[in-house]
Every structure is written in C-alpha cells, then in structure tokens.
C-alpha positions in Angstrom: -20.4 -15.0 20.4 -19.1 -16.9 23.1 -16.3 -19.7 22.6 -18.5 -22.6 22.5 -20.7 -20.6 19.3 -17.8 -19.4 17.6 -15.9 -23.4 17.7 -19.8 -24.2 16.4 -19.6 -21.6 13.4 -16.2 -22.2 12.4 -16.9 -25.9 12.3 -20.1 -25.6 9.9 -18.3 -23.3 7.2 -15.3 -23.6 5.4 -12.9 -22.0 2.5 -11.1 -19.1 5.5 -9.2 -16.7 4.7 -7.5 -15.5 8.3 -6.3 -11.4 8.3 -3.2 -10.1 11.1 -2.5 -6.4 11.7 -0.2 -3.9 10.5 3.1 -4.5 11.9 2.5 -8.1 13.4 4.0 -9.0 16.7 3.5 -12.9 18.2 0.4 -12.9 19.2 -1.3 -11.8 16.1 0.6 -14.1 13.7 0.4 -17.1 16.5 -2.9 -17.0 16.4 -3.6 -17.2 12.7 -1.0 -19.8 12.6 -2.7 -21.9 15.2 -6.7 -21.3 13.7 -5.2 -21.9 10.3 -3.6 -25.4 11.6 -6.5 -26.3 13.9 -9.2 -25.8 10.7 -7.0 -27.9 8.4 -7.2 -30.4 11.3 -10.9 -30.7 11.0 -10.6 -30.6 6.9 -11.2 -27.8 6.2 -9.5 -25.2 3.7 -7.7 -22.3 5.7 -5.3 -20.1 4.7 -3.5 -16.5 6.0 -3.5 -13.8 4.1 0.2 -12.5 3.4 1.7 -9.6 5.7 3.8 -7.5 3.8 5.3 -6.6 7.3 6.4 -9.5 9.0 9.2 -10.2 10.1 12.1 -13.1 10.2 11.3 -13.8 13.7 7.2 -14.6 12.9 7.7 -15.9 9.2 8.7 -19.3 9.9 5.2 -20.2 11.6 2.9 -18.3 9.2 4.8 -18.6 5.1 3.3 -22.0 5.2 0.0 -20.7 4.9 0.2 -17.7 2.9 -2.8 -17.6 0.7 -2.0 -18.1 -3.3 -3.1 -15.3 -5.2 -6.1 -16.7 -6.4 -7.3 -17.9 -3.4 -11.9 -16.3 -3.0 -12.3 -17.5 0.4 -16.0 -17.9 1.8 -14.9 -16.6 5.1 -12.8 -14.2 6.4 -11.7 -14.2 10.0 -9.3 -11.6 11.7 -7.3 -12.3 14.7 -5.8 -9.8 17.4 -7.3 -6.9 15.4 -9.0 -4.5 17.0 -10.3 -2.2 14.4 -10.1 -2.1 10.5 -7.8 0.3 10.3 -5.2 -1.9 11.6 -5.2 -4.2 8.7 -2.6 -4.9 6.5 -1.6 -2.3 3.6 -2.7 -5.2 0.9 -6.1 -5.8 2.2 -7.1 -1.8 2.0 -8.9 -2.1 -2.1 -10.6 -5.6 -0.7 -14.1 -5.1 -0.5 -14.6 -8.4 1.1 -16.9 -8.5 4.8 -14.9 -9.7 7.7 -17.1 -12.3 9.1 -15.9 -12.6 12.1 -13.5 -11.2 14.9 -11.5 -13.2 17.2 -9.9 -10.6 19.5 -8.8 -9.8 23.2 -8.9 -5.7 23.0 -11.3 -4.2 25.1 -11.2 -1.3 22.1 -12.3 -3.5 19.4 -14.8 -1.4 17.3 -17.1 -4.4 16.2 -16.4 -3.9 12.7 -17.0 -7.8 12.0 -20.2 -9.2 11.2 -19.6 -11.3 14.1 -17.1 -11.3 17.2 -15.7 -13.5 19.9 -14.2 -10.8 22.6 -13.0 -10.9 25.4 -10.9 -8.6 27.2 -10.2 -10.4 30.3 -7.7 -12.3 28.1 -3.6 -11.6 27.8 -3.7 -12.7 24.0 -5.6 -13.6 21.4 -3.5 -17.1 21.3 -5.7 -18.1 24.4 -9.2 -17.5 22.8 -7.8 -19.5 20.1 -6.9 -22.3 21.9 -9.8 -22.6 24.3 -11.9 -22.6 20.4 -9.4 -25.1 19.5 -9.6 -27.1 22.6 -13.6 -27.6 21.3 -12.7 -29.8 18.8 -10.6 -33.3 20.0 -7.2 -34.0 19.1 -7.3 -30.5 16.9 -4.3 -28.9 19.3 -1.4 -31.2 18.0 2.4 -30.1 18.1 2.5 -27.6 15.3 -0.7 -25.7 16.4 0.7 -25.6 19.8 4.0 -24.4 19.1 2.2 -21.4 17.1 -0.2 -20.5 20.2 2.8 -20.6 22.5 4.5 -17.7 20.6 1.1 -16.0 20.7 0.9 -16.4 24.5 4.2 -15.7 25.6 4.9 -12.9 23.3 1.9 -10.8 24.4 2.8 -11.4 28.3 6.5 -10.4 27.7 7.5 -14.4 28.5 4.7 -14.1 31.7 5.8 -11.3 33.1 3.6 -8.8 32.3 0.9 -7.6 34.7 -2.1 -9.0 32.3 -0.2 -12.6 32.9 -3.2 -14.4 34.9 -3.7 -18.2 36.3 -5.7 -18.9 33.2 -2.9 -17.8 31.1 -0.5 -20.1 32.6 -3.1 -22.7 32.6 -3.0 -22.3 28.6 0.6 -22.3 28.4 0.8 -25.3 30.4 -1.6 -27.2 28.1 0.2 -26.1 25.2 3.6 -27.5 26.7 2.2 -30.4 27.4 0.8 -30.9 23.7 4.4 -30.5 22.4 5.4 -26.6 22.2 9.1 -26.2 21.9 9.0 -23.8 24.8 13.1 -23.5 25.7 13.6 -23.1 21.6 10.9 -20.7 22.0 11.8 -18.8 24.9 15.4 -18.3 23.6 14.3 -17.3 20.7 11.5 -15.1 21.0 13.3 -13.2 24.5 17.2 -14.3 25.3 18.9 -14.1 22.0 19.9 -10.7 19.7 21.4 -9.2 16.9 24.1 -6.8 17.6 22.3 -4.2 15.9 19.3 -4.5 18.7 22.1 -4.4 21.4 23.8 -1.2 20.1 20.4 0.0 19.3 19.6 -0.3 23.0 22.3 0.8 24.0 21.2 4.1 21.7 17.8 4.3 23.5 18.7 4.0 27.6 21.0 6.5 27.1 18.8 9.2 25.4 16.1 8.3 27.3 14.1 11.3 29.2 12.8 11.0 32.2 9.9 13.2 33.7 7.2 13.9 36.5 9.9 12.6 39.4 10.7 9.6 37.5 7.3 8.0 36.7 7.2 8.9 32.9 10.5 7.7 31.0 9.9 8.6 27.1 12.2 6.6 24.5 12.4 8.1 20.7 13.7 5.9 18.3 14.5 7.6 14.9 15.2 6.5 11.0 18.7 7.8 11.7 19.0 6.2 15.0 18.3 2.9 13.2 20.4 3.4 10.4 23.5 4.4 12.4 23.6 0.8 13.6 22.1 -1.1 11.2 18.9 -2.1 12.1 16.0 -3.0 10.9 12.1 -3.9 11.6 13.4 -7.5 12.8 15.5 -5.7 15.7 12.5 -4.0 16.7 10.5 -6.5 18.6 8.8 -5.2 22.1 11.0 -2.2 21.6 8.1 -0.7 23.7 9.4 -2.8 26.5 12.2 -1.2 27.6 11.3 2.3 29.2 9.1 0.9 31.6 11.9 -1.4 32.2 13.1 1.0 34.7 12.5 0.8 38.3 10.1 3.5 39.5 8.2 4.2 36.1 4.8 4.2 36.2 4.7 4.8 32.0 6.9 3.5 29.7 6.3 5.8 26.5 8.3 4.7 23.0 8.2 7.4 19.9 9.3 5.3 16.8 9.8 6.9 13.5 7.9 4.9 10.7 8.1 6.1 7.4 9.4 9.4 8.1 10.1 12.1 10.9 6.2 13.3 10.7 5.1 9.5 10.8 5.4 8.1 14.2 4.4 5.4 16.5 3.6 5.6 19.9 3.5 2.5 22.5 2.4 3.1 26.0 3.2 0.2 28.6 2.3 1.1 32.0 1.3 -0.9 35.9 -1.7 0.1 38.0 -1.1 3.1 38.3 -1.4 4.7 35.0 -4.2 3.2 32.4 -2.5 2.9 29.1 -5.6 2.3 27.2 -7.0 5.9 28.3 -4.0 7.4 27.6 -3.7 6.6 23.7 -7.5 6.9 23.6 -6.8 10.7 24.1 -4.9 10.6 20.4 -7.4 8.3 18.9 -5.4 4.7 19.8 -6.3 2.5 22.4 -5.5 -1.4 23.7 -5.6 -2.8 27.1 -4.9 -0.7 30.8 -1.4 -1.7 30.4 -0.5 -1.7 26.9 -1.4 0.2 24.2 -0.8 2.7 21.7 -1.3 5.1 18.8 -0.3 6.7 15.6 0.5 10.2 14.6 1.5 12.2 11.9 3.3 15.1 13.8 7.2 15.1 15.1 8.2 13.7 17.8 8.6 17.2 19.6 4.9 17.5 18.9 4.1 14.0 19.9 5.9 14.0 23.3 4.1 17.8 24.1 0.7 16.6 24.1 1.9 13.4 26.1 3.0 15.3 28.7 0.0 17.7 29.0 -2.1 14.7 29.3 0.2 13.0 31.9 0.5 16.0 33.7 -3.1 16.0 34.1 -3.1 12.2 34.8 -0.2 12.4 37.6 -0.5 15.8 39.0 -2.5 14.5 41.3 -0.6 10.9 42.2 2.2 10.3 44.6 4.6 7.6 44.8 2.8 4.7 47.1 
C-alpha cells in the first residue's frame, strides 16, 4: 500500500498492537513511539508491545506504551522490521497475523498481510510521519520528538550517505512541530559513559585492517565488555566506528551476543561496496550501506568467510 492507503486503513480500525525488532535501535522504537501517539491522537487504542531488549537510551519514549498483559489487540502492526525472524524473543509462541508492515528495507520478506515499503527511505520514522502527516494536527510535540530519534538515529545525526533532501525535509517539519532536537542530538550522539569511551578505546586499537585499507574489521567480545564494564546501553551504533576511518570502503563489526559461537555482524559501507549484498551472502541483508547478519560460528570463522567474499568483491576495485 502506498502512504495515502495505509493512513486510510489505520484510520478505519482500531485496538493496535505495534511490534519493534530484536535489539531496538532509534529508529525502530521512534517509530512505534510516534504511530502509537499519532493513533491515540485520532482515538484510537494503541499500544507497543514490550521489548525485553531495550535499552536506557530508547526506554523513556516507548515504557509509556507498553502493552498490559492482557492487552488482545485487533491489529497488529510492525515497524522497521524486515522479516519475522527479527521480532522480539516474547512474541516467538504468539500465533497472532501481523497485519501490516511499515518498513524502509529493501529486504523485507512480505511476511505481513499487508505492507507500506519503501526503500528509497533513510528510516522508517519518515514513512511514519508522512502517514501521520495525513491526518491534521496528529504530529504534535510528543510524536515529533519520537520520529526525530527515529530519523536522526538511522542517518547517524544526517551524516550518513542514505541522508537525502526529503529526509531533511522531515526533520525540519518535525523541528518545527516541537522536537527537542539539541536535547536530542546530545543525547542520542555527543554524550557517553566511560565504559563506551574505554570500550572504544578497546576496539580502534585491535582493530584489523585489510585489502590496502578498504576493509577495517572490529570484534567486540563478552570479555572485552566485561573488562570495562559495559553493557547493551554502551553499545549503540557500535557498527559505526570502523568505517569511521579515512579510506575504508567497509566498516565490518563482530559482536559477541550470547556467547563466543553467537555473533553479530554489522556491515556499514559508501558506494563503493553494497552492504546489503554482502550480508545477503550469510543469509542477512538491509540497505546498500548498512546492513548485517547473524551467525553461530566464532569470530575466526566469521571474519574467514568475510574476507573470501570481499576478496572476491574488491579484487577487482582500485582506490578512485
């Protein structure tokens, strides 16, 4: 469905229940936080369903709708979720239909009954708020606020290379409806713990570089995290930082989850490498320049089969 049929469905039906991925980052919990908001708006009953995984950072703009546990909604929408696989641990045993997708990945599966795609989009938040933006008066302060994290967090504060004029065009409107952007910014990308500073600190200087430079792989390990003391709330666009580095064409993260043969792998890449291919190859996928996978295998297994692919992808690519 387009954005003017999916504001049209959303309006005739009511009791939602709204579903976020595994591991939620910004954009996944903004936007639930900002549909949830907008459907109240119009009268409706909305609600989220808890994340078991979220952290500190997110929790303030989604534990104000966490669904009671008797909640039997009539619908259930997922957000920023790109296959089933991807949702939360608690919603495995539910037998409930997803009735519809909102979603910007280009790898969405079309598992929903229905779905409003569209990959041309830097976030999710922007979908919603163009949905939003349907109904009057239905983007006030609060919903704004929660779009803004969505936006922002998914272009790495606008600098990532999905950032377009329409995205900034969003975030402008969303300003301008009363998003906290400097409390935002600050906290979302300038402020730290000191466990995320050591743990950086940890990761740049182990970090491996290969294929003249234009492959830097990070591996980030229980132990590594224990050693300083962090946890999943100093993790945030970890993924970030290899491709950080002047001259790298792919950014690659390893992360440790629940043990040393249960990883995660984040891809962040320019033009010149297609991130979405690349995690496609180990059953993942995204967008051209983010995306990712998961693995059970080590690290050393996980970083040998990255290479033979990149070695297959850059053997034939120069520096411009």
């Amino acid at each position: 469905m387009n954005i003017s049929e999916t504001a049209k469905w959303l309006s005739e039906r009511d009791n939602y229940l709204i579903v976020t991925h595994r591991r939620p980052d910004g954009d996944t919990i903004g936007s639930a936080a900002g549909l949830a908001r907008g459907l109240r708006g119009l009268g409706k009953t909305a609600y989220i369903l808890y994340n078991p995984e979220i952290t500190a950072r997110y929790l303030p703009y989604a534990e104000r709708y966490w669904a009671p546990d008797d909640f039997l909604p009539d619908n259930v929408v997922a957000v920023d979720t790109a296959s089933h696989e991807l949702f939360p641990v608690n919603w495995e045993n539910s037998a409930r239909r997803i009735a519809l997708c909102i979603d910007h990945h280009p790898s969405n599966t079309g598992y929903a009954e229905l779905s409003c795609i569209d990959g041309a989009r830097a976030s999710c938040g922007e979908i919603i708020f163009e949905i939003l933006s349907r109904w009057p008066g239905a983007v006030d302060a609060e919903v704004a606020a929660a779009l803004y994290v969505a936006v922002s967090t998914d272009t790495g504060c606008f600098a990532f290379g999905n950032t377009t004029a329409d995205t900034l065009q969003v975030a402008s409107e969303l300003a301008r409806a009363g998003a906290p952007i400097a409390h935002i910014n600050r906290t979302m990308f300038r402020a730290k713990t000191r466990a995320r500073a050591v743990l950086e600190g940890l990761i740049f200087s182990e970090l491996e570089f290969h294929f003249d430079g234009r492959a830097a792989i990070a591996v980030v390990t229980k132990d590594m995290l224990a050693r300083v003391g962090a946890t999943e709330n100093e993790l945030d666009d970890i993924a970030s930082l290899p491709g950080s580095i002047e001259g790298v064409w792919a950014g690659i993260t390893i992360r440790e989850l629940s043990g040393p043969d249960d990883c995660k792998v984040s891809v962040r890449s320019g033009e010149n490498i297609d991130s979405n291919a690349l995690c496609a190859r180990f059953g993942g996928g995204g967008h051209p320049m983010a995306a990712g996978f998961t693995a059970r295998a080590r690290v050393f297994d996980i970083k040998a089969g990255l290479l033979a692919a990149l070695d297959e992808i850059l053997g034939g690519k120069t520096r411009p």
